[in-house]
C-alpha positions as CSV (number, residue, x, y, z in Angstrom):
1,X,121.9,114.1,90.8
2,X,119.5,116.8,90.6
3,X,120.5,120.2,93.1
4,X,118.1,121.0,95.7
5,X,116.7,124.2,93.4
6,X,116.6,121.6,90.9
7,X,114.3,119.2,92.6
8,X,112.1,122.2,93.9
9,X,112.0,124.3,90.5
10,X,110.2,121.0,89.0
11,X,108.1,120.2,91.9
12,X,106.6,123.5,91.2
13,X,106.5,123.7,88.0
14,X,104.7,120.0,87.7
15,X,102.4,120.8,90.5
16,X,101.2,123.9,88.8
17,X,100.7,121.7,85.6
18,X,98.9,118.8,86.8
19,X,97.7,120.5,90.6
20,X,98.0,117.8,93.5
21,X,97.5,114.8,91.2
22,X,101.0,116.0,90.3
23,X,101.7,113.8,93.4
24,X,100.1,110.7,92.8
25,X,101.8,110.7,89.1
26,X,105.6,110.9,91.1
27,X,105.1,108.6,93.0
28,X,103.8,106.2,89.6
29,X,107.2,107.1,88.6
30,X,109.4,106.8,91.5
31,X,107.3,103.1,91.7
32,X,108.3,102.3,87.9
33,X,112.0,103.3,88.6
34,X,112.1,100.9,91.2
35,X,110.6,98.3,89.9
36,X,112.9,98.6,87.0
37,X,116.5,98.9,89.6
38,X,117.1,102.1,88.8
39,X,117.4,103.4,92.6
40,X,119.2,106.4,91.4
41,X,116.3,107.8,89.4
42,X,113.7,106.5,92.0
43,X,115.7,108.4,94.8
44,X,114.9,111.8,92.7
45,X,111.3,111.0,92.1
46,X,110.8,110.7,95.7
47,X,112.9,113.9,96.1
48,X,110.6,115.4,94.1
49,X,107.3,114.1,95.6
50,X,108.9,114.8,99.1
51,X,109.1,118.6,97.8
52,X,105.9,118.9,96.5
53,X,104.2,118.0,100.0
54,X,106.7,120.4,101.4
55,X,104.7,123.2,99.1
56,X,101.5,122.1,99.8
57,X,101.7,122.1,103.0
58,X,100.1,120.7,105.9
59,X,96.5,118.9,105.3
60,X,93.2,120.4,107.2
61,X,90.6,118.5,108.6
């Protein structure tokens, strides 16, 4: 299990690598985890992707 500075240093460091489609591409994975029963892993993917809306804050219409 992956510490909450963990989860955040590589929400960052994918979102600066891929930009927002960083997202989409977590969520893919967390998906693929699932599918495969691996909740464990799934439940830090969607850590991750849970972080990663935290830093891109809010959306504006």
């Amino acid at each position: 299990m992956m510490s909450e500075i963990q989860v955040h240093t590589v929400a960052r460091q994918m979102l600066e690598q891929h930009g927002f489609a960083a997202i989409a591409k977590v969520a893919e994975q967390a998906q693929a985890c699932e599918g495969r029963g691996e909740a464990d892993e799934a439940r830090e993917w969607r850590h991750i992707e849970a972080a990663m809306k935290i830093i891109r804050g809010p959306h504006q219409s």
